[in-house]
Every structure is written in C-alpha cells, then in structure tokens.
N, C-alpha and C positions, 0 to 999 in steps of 0.2 A: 271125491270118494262117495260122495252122500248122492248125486245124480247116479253115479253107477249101480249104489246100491237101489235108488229108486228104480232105473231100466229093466233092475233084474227079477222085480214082484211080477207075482202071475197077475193073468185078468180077470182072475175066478176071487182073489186076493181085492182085489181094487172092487172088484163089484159087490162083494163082502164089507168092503169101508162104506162103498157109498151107498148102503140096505142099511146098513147097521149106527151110521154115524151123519155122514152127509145129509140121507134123508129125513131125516129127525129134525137136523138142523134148520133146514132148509123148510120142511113145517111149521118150525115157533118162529123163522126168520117172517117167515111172507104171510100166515094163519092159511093158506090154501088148505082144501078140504084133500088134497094128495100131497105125498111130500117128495115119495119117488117119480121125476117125472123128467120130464128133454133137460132141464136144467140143470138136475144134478148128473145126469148123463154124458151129458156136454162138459160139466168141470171135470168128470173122472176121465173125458178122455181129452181133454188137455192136459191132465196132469200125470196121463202115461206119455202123449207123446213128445212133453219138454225133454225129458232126458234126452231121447235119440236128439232130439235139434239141437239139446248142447253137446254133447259130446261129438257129435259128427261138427256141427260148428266152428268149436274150439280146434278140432282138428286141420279145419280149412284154414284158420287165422292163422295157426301156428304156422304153416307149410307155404305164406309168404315168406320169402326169402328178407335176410336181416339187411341187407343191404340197401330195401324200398325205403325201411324204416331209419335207416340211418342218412340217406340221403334226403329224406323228410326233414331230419333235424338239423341237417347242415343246411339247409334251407331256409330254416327258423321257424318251423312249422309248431306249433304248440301239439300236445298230447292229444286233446281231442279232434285237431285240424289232422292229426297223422291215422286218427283211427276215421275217422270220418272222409276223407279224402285219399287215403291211399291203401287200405287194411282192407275196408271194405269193397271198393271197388277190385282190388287185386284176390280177394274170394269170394269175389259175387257169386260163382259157381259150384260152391262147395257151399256156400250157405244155403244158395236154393235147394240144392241137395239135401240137405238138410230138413231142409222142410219139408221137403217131399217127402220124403223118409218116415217122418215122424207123423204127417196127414198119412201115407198109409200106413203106420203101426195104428192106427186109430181107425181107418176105413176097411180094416182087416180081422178087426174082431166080429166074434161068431151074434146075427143079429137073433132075436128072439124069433121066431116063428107064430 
C-alpha cells in the first residue's frame, strides 16, 4: 500500500521534498558550498522510480505459475535456492520490464532549461 501510495505523488511534490528537505541535508551532510546539486537529484529520482519497479516486479513474480515453486520443493530446494534459481529466472522478463519502466518514469521528467 505504502509503494502505491509513493507511485502516486507528483514530481513537482518530490522536487518540493528535495529544495526543501533533501537539500539542506545534503548541505550539513558533505559542508559543499551548494546543497541542491546531481546528487540530491539523482536520489529524488530513484526514489520516484522504485515504486513502478516494485510494483510492476512483484507483479512478474507473482504470474510464475505455483507449480515451478512447488516442484522446487519437491525437489528439496530451500527458500532462497527456489527464489534464486527458479522465481527469478522464470520472470526475468517482467523484471527487466520493470526496470525499464521505472528508468523511463525517471528519464521522462520535464529537464530544466
């Protein structure tokens, strides 16, 4: 619920966190003579484009079929051998999707002029 609600903030919203909050920090964090600079820019747009990667993510994970994962266990495959060896190769394609997704909701916003 809390990824979906982050998806859903504008970018005028996120660029308002990181003028008002981020770059402050990021001043008393490093003492640089600028505090707004590539750096906090770079965190606000990873932290718009996690959402879409998880939620399109978890979407790919889910939509392997229950059967890969149970024949992993009849197997004797432990939890992380089942996510690791069978989860993720069986949505390798919906994750890259994913990331794709989420670099352009972040290569898509409006650049300063």
């Amino acid at each position: 619920m809390v990824i979906e609600l982050l998806a859903a903030v504008p970018s005028i919203v996120w660029g308002f966190i990181g003028y008002m909050v981020l770059g402050p920090l990021i001043l008393r964090a490093t003492g640089a003579a600028v505090g707004i600079n590539l750096l906090c820019a770079g965190i606000l747009l990873a932290l718009m484009s996690v959402p879409i990667i998880v939620s399109v993510g978890e979407d790919a994970l889910k939509a392997v079929p229950d059967s890969y994962r149970e024949a992993a266990l009849a197997l004797g495959a432990s939890r992380w051998e089942i996510i690791y060896r069978v989860l993720f190769p069986a949505a390798k394609n919906g994750l890259l999707a994913a990331v794709i997704l989420g670099i352009g909701r972040a290569w898509a916003r409006p650049w300063p002029s």
